[in-house]
PASEBA-1860 file (N, C-alpha, C; in nm, 3 decimals):
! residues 266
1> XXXXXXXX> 0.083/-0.120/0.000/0.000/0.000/0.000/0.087/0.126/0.000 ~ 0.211/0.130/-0.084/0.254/0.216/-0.109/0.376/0.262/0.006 ~ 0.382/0.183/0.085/0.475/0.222/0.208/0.581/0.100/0.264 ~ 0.652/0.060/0.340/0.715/-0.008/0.353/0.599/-0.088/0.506 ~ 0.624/-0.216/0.523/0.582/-0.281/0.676/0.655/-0.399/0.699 ~ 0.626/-0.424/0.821/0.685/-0.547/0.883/0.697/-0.694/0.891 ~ 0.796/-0.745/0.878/0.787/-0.872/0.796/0.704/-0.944/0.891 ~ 0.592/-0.952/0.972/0.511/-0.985/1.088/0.360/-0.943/0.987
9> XXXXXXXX> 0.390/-0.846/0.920/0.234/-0.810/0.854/0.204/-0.938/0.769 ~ 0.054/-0.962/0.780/0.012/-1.048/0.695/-0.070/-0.996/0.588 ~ -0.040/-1.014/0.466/-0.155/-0.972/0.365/-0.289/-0.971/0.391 ~ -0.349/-0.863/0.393/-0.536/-0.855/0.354/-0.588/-0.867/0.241 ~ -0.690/-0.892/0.188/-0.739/-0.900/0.073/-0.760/-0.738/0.055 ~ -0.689/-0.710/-0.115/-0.685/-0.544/-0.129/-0.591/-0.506/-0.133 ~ -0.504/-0.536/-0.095/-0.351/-0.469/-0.036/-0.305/-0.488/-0.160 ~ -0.229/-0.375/-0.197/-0.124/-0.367/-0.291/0.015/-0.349/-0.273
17> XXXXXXXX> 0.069/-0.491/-0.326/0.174/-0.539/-0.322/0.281/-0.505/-0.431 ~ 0.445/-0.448/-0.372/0.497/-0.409/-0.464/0.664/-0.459/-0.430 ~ 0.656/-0.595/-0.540/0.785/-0.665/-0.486/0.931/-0.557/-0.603 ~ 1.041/-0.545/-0.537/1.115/-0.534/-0.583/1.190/-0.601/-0.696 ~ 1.241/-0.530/-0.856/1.300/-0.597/-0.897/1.417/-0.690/-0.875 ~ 1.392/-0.843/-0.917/1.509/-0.925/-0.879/1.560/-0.921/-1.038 ~ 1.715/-0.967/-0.979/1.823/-0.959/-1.119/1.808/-1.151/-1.119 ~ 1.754/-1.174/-1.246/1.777/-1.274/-1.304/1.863/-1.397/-1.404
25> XXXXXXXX> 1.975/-1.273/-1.407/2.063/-1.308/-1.460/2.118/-1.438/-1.425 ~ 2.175/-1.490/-1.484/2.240/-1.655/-1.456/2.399/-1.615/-1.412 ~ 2.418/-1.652/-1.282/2.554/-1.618/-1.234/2.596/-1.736/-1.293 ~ 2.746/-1.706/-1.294/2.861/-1.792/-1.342/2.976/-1.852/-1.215 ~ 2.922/-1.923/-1.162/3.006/-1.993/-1.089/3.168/-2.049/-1.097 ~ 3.238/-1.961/-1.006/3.366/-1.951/-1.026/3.465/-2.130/-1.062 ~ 3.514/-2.153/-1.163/3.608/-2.244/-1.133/3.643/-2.309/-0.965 ~ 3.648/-2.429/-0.980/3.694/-2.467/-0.848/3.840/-2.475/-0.872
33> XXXXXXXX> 3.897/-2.406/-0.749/4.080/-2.433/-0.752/4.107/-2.561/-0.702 ~ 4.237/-2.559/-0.758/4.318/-2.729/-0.763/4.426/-2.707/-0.614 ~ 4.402/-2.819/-0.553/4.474/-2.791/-0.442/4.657/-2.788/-0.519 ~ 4.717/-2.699/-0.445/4.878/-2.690/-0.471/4.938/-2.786/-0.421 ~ 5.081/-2.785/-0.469/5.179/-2.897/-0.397/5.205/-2.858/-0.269 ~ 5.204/-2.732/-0.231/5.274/-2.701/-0.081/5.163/-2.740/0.023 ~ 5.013/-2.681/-0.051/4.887/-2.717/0.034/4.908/-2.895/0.084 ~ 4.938/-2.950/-0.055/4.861/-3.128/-0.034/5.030/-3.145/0.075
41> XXXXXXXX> 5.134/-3.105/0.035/5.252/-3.199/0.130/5.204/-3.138/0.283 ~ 5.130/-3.005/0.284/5.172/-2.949/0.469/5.051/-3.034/0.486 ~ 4.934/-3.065/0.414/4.834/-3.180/0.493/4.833/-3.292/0.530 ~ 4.886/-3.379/0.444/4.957/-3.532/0.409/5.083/-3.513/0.516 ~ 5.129/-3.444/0.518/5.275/-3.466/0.639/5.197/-3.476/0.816 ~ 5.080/-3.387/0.808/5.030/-3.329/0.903/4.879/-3.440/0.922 ~ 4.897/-3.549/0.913/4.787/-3.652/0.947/4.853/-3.700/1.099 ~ 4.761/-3.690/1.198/4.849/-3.752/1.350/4.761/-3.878/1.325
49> XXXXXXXX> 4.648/-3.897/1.273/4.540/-4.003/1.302/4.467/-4.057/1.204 ~ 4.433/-4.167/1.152/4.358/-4.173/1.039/4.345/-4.328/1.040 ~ 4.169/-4.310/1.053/4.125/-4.477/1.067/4.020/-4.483/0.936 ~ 3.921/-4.562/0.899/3.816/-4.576/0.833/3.727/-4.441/0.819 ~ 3.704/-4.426/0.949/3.599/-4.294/0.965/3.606/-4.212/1.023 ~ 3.788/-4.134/1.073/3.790/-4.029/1.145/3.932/-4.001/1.063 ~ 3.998/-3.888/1.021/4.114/-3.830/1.015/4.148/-3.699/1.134 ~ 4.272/-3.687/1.166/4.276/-3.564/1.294/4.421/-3.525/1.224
57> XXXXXXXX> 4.431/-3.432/1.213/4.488/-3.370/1.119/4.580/-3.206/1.240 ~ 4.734/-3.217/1.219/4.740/-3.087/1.277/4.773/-2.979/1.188 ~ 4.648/-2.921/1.165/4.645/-2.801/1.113/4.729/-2.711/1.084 ~ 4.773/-2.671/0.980/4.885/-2.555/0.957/4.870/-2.445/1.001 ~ 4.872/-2.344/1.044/4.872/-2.183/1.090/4.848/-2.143/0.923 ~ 4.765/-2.026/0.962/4.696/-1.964/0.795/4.661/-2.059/0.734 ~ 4.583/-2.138/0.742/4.501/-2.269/0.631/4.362/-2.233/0.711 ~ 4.271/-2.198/0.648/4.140/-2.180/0.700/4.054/-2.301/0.672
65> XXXXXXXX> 3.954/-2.363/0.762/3.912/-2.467/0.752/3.837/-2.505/0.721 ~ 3.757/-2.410/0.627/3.670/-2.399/0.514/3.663/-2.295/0.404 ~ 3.636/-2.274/0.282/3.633/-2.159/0.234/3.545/-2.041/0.241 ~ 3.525/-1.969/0.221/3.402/-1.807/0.191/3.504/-1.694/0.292 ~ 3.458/-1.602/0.278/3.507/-1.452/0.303/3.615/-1.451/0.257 ~ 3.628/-1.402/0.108/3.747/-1.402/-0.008/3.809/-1.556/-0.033 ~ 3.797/-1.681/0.077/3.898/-1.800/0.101/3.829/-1.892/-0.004 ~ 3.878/-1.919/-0.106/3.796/-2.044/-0.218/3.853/-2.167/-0.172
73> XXXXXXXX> 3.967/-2.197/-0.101/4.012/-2.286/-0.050/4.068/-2.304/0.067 ~ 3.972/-2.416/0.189/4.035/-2.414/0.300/4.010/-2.578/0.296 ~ 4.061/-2.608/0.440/4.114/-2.746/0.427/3.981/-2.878/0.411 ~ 3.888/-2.841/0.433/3.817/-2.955/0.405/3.770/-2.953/0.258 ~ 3.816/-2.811/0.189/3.771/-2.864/0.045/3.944/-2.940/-0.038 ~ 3.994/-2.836/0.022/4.121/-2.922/-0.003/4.152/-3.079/-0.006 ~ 4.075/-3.132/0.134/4.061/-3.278/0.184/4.018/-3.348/0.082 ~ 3.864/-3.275/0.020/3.785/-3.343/-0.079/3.842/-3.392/-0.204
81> XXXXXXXX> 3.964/-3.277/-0.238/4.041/-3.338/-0.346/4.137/-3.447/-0.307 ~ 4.201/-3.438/-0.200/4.259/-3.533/-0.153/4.205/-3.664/-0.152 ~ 4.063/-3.692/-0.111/4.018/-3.820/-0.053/3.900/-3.801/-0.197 ~ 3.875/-3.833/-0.326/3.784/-3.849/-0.387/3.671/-3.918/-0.364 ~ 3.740/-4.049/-0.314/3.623/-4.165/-0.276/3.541/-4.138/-0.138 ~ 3.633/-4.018/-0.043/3.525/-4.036/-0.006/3.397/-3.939/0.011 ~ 3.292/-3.932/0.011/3.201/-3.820/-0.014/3.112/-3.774/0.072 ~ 3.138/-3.818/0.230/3.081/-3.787/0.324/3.165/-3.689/0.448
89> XXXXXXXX> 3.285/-3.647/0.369/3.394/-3.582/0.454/3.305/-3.446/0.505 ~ 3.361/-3.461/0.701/3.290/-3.326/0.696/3.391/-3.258/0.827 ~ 3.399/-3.140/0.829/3.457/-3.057/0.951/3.346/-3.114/1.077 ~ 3.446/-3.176/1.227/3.370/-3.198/1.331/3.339/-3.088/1.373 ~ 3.502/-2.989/1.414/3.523/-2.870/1.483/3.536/-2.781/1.369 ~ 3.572/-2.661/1.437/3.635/-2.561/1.349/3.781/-2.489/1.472 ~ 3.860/-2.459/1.410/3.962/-2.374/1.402/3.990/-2.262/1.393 ~ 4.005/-2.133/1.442/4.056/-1.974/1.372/4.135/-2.035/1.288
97> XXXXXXXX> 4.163/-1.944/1.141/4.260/-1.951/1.086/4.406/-1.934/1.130 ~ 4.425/-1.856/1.194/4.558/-1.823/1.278/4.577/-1.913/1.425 ~ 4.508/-2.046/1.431/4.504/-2.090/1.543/4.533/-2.245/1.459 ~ 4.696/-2.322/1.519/4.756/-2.432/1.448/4.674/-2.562/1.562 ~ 4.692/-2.669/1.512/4.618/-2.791/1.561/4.546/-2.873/1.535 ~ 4.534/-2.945/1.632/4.468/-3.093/1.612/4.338/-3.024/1.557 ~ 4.268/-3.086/1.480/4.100/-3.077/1.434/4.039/-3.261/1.343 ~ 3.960/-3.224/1.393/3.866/-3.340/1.354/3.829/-3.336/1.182
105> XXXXXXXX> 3.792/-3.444/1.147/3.776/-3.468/1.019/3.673/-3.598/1.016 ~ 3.573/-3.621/0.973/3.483/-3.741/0.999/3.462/-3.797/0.831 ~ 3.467/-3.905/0.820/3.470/-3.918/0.633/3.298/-3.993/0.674 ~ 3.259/-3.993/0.757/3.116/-4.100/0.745/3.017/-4.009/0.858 ~ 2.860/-3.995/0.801/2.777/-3.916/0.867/2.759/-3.948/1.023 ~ 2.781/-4.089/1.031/2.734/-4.194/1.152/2.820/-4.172/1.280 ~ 2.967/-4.145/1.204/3.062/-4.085/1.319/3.066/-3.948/1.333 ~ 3.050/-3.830/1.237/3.025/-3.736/1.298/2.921/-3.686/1.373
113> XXXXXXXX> 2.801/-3.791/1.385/2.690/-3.788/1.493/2.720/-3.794/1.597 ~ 2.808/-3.917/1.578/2.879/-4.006/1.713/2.986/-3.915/1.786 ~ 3.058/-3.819/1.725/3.143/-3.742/1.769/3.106/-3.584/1.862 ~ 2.975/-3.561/1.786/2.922/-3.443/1.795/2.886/-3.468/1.905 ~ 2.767/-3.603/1.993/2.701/-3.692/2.079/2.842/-3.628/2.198 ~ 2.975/-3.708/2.173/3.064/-3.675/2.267/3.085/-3.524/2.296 ~ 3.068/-3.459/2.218/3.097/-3.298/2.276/3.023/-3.242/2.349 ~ 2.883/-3.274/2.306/2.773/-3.190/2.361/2.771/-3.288/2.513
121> XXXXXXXX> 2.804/-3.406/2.525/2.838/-3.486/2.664/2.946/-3.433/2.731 ~ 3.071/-3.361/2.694/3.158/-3.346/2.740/3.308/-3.436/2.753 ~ 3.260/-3.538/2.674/3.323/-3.624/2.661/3.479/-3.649/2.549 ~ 3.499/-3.523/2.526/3.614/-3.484/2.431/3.694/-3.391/2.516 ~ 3.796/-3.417/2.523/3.957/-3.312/2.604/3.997/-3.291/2.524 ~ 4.002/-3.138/2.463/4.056/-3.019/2.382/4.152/-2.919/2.453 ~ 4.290/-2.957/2.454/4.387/-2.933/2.500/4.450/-2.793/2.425 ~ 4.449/-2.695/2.472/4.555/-2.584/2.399/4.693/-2.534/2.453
129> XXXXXXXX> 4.787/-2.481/2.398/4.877/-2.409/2.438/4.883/-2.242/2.432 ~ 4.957/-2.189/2.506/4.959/-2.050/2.480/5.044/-1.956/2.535 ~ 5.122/-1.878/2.455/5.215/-1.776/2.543/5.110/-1.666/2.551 ~ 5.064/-1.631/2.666/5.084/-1.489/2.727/5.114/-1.414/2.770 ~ 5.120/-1.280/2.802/5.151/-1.193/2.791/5.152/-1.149/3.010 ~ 5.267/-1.149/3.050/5.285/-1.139/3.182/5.316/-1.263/3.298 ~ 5.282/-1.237/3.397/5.319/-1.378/3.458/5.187/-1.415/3.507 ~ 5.103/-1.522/3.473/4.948/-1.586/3.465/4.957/-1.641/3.624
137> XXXXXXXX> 4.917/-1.614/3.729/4.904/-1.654/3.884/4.848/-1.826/3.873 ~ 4.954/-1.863/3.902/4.919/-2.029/3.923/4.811/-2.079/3.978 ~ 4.769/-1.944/4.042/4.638/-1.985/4.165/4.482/-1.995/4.079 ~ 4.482/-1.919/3.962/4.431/-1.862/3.867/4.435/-2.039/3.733 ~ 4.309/-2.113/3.811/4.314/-2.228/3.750/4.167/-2.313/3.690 ~ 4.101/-2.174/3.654/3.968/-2.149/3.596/3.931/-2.009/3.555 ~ 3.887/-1.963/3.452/3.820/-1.852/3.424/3.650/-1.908/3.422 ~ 3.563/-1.824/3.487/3.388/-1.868/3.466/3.375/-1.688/3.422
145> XXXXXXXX> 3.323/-1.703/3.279/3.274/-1.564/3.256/3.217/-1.568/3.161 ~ 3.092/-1.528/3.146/2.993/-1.518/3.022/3.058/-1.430/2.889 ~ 3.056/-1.489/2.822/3.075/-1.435/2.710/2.958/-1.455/2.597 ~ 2.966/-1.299/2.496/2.844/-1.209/2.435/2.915/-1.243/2.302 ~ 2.869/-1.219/2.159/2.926/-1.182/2.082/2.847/-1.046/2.021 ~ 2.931/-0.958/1.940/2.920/-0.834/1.944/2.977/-0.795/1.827 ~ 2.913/-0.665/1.731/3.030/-0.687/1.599/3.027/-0.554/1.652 ~ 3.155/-0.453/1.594/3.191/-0.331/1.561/3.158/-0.267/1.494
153> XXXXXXXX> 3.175/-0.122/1.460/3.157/-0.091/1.356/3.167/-0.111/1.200 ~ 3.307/-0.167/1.212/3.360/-0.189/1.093/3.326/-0.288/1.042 ~ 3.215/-0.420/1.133/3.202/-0.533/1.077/3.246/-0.649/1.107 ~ 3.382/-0.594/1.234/3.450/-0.723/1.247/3.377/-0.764/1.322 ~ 3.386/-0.919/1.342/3.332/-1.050/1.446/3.409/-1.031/1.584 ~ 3.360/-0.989/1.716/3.457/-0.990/1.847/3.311/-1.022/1.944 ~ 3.404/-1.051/2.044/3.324/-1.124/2.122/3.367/-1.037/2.269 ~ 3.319/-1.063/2.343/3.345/-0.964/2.503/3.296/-1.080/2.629
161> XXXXXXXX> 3.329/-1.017/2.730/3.247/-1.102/2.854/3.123/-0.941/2.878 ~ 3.049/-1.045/2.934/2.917/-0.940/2.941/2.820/-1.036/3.054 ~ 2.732/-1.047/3.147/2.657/-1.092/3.233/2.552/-1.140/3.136 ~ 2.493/-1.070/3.017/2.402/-1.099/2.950/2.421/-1.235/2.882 ~ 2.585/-1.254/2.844/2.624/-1.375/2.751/2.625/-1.521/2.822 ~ 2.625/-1.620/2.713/2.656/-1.788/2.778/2.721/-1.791/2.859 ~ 2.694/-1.899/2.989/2.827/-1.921/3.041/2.909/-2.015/2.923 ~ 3.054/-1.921/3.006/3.162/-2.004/2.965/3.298/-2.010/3.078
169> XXXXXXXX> 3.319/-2.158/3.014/3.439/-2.180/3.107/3.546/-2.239/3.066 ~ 3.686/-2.213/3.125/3.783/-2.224/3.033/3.902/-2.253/3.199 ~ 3.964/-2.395/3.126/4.048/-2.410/3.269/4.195/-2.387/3.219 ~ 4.322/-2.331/3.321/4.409/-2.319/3.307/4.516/-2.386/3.352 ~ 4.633/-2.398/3.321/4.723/-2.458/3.420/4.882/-2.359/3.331 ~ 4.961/-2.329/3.454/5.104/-2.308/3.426/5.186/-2.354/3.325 ~ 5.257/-2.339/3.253/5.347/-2.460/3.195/5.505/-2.426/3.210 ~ 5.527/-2.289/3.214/5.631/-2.239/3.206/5.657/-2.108/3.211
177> XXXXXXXX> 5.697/-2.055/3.288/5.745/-1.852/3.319/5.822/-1.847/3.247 ~ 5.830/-1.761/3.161/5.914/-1.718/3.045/5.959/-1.559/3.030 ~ 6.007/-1.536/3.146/6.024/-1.363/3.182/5.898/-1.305/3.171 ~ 5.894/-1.229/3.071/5.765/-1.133/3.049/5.663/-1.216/3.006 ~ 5.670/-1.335/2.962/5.535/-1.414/2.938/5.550/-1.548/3.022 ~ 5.404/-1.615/3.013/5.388/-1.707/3.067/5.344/-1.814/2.927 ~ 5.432/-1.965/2.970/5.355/-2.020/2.828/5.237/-2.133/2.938 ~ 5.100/-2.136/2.906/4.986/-2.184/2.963/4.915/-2.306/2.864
185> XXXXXXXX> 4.867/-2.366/2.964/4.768/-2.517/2.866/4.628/-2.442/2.924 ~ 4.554/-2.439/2.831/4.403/-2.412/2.807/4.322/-2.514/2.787 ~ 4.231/-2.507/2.855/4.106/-2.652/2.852/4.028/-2.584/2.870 ~ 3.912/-2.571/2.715/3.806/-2.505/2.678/3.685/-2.593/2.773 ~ 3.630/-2.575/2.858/3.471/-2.683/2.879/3.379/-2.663/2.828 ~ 3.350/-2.525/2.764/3.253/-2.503/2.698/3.297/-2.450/2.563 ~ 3.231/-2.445/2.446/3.292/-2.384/2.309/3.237/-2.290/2.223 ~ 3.259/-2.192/2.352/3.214/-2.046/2.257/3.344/-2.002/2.171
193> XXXXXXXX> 3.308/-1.889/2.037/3.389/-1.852/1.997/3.480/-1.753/2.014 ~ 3.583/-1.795/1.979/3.704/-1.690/2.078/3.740/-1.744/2.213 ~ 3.692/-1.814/2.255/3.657/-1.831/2.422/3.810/-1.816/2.480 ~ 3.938/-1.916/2.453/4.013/-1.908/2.517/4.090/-1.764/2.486 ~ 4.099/-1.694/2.437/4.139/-1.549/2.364/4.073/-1.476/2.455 ~ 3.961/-1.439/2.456/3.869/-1.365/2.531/3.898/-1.377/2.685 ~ 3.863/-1.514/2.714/3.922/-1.521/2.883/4.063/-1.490/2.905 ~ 4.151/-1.502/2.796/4.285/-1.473/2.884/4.340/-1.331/2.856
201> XXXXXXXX> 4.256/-1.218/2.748/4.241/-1.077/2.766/4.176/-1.001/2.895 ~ 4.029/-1.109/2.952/4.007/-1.096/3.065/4.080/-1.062/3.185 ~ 4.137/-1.161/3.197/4.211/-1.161/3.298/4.378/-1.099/3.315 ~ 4.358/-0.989/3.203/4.461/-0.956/3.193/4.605/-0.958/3.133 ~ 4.581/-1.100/3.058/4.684/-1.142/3.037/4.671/-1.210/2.868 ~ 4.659/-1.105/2.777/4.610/-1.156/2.606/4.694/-1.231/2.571 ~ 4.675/-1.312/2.485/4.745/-1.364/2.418/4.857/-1.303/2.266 ~ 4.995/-1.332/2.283/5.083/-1.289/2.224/5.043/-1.266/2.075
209> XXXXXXXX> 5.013/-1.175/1.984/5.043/-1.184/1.852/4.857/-1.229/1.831 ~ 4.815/-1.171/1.914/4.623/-1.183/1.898/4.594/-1.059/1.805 ~ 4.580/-1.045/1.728/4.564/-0.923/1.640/4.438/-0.853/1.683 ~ 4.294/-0.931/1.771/4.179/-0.855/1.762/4.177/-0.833/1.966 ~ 4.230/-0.969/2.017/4.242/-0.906/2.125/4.394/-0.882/2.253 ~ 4.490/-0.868/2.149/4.581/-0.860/2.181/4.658/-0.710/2.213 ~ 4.796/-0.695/2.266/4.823/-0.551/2.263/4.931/-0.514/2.165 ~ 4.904/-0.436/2.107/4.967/-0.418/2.006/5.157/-0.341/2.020
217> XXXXXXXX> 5.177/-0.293/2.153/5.335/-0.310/2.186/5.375/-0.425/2.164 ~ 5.282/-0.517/2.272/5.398/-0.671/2.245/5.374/-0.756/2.165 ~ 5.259/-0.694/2.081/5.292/-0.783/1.948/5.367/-0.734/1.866 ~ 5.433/-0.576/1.854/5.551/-0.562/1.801/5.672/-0.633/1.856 ~ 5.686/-0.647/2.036/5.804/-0.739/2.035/5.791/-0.846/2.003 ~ 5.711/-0.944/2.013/5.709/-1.093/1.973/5.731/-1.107/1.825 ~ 5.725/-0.993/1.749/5.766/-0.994/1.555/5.927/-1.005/1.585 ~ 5.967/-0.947/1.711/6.126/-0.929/1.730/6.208/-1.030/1.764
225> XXXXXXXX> 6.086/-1.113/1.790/6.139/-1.276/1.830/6.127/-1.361/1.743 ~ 6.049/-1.274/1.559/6.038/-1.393/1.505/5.887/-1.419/1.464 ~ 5.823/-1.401/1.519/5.699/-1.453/1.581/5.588/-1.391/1.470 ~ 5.498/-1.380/1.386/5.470/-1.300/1.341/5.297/-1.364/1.329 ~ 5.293/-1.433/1.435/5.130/-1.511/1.425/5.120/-1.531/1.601 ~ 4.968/-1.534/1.581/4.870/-1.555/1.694/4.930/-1.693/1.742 ~ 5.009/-1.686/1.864/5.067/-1.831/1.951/4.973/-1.901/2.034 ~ 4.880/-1.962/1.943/4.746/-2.038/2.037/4.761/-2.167/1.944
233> XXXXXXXX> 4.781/-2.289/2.035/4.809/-2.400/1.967/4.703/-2.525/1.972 ~ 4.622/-2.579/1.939/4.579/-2.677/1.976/4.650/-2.824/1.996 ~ 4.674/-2.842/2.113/4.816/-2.959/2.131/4.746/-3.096/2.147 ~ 4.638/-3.135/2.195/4.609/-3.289/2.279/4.437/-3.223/2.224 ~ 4.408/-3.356/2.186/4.272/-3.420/2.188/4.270/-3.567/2.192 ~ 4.169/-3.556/2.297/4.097/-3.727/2.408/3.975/-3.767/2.364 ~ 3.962/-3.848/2.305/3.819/-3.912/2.289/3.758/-4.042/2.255 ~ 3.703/-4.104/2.209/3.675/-4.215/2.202/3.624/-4.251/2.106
241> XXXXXXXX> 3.739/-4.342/2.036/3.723/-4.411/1.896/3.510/-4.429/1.884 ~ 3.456/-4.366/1.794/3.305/-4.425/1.789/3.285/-4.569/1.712 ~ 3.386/-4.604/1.664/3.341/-4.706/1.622/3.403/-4.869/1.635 ~ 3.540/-4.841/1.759/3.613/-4.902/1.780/3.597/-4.915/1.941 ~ 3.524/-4.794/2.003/3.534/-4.758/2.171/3.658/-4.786/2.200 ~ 3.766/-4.798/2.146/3.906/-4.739/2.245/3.948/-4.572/2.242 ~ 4.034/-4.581/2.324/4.053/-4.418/2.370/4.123/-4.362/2.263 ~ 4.098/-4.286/2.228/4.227/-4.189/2.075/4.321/-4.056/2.172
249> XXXXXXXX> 4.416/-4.034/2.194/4.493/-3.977/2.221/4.631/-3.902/2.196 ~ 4.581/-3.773/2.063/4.627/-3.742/1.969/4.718/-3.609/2.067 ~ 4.828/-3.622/1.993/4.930/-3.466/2.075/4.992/-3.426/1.931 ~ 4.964/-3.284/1.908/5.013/-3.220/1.784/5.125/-3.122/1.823 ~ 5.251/-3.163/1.835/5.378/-3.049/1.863/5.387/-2.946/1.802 ~ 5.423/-2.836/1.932/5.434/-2.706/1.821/5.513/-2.664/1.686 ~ 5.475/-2.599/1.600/5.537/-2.587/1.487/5.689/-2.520/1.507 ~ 5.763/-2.509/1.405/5.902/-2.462/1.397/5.878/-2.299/1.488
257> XXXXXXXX> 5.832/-2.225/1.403/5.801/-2.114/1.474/5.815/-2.049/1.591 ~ 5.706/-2.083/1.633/5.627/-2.173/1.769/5.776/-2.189/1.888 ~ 5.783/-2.262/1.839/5.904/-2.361/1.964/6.042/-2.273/1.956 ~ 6.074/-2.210/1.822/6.175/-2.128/1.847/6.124/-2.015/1.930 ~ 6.024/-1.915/1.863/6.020/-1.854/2.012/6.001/-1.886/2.151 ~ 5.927/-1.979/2.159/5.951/-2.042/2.306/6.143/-2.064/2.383 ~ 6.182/-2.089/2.253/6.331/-2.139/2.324/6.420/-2.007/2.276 ~ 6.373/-1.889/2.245/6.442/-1.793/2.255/6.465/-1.681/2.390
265> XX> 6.310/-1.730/2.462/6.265/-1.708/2.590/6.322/-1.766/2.705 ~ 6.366/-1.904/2.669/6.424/-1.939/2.776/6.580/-1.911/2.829
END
């Protein structure tokens, strides 16, 4: 009727309706890219696990683990070229791109049910590493803080603690004082996004080379060490074969990188 209303209005008989032109044009769907040689050797080198119906794979740093937002290729389409036969490959978890590690890979629908079943039980140990930024109080061996997600102006994806948000909880332990940083093991219990990033900006203590919640002095020094990526590692995942019921107990070592700055610290 000549005006704009609410997608809650229901048509009356009478009403004049005035849909916007749609473009009908026939899009052209981009070529699919061919995975590279450097892509297929850092994946194929980087298998920790691989049975019938699970691959666990430690993730490269900058390999995104699916494609869209500019990315035509991330690792499970990559996988697909890899594994032709099989056609039920699917991401369990997901990964930040800038975040290296263990991740799940399910080639059959039945086990990624079966896998999913264990998470939402609690029944999966998702182990991280992490240098931060100061000395992390040993005493300090849980964060409980709701976390919101929230975009910016500009669009980006960030997340905050807020009373309004999920709980979340995220356990800590020491691993090593490293002068001005501490390197820490992270055990996500719950899996919001960002979560371990977020809690350890919380509390004061960001994580090294965090570009969204990090500080940007010492992520100029940690470039001085070398360092030129977000140091959040996914190291150990625990769970239970679904189709075998024995225990899987995967440990993904830190990358070259990684471990040199650690041992430049010491």
């Amino acid at each position: 009727n000549k005006k704009r209303d609410k997608t809650e209005y229901k048509l009356c008989q009478g009403d004049e309706l005035r849909i916007p032109p749609v473009d009908f044009k026939e899009k052209i769907a981009p070529k699919s890219l061919k995975i590279d040689n450097h892509t297929k050797k850092s994946i194929t080198q980087n298998i920790l696990f691989e049975d019938d119906n699970l691959l666990i794979i430690n993730k490269p740093h900058g390999l995104a683990v699916h494609g869209g937002s500019g990315i035509n290729l991330g690792l499970i389409e990559s996988l697909r070229q890899l594994y032709p036969n099989e056609r039920s490959l699917e991401l369990v978890h997901r990964l930040d791109r800038d975040t290296s590690g263990c991740i799940m890979v399910a080639k059959k629908r039945s086990t990624l049910r079966a896998i999913h079943a264990q998470l939402r039980e609690g029944g999966i140990d998702k182990v991280y590493q992490a240098l931060v930024i100061g000395g992390w109080p040993r005493s300090c061996q849980k964060v409980d803080a709701p976390l919101m997600k929230n975009v910016v102006q500009s669009g980006e994806r960030m997340v905050r603690v807020a009373q309004e948000g999920k709980r979340s909880i995220t356990r800590y332990r020491v691993l090593q004082n490293l002068g001005p940083f501490t390197l820490i093991e992270a055990k996500p219990i719950t899996g919001r996004t960002h979560q371990i990033r977020v809690h350890c900006q919380h509390m004061g203590h960001p994580i090294v080379g965090d570009p969204k919640y990090g500080l940007d002095d010492v992520n100029l020094m940690q470039r001085q060490l070398g360092l030129n990526r977000l140091f959040l590692h996914a190291a150990q995942l625990r769970l239970v074969d679904p189709s075998t019921d024995k225990k899987i107990d995967v440990r993904a070592p830190l990358d070259q990188r990684l471990q040199s700055a650690v041992e430049r610290l010491c």
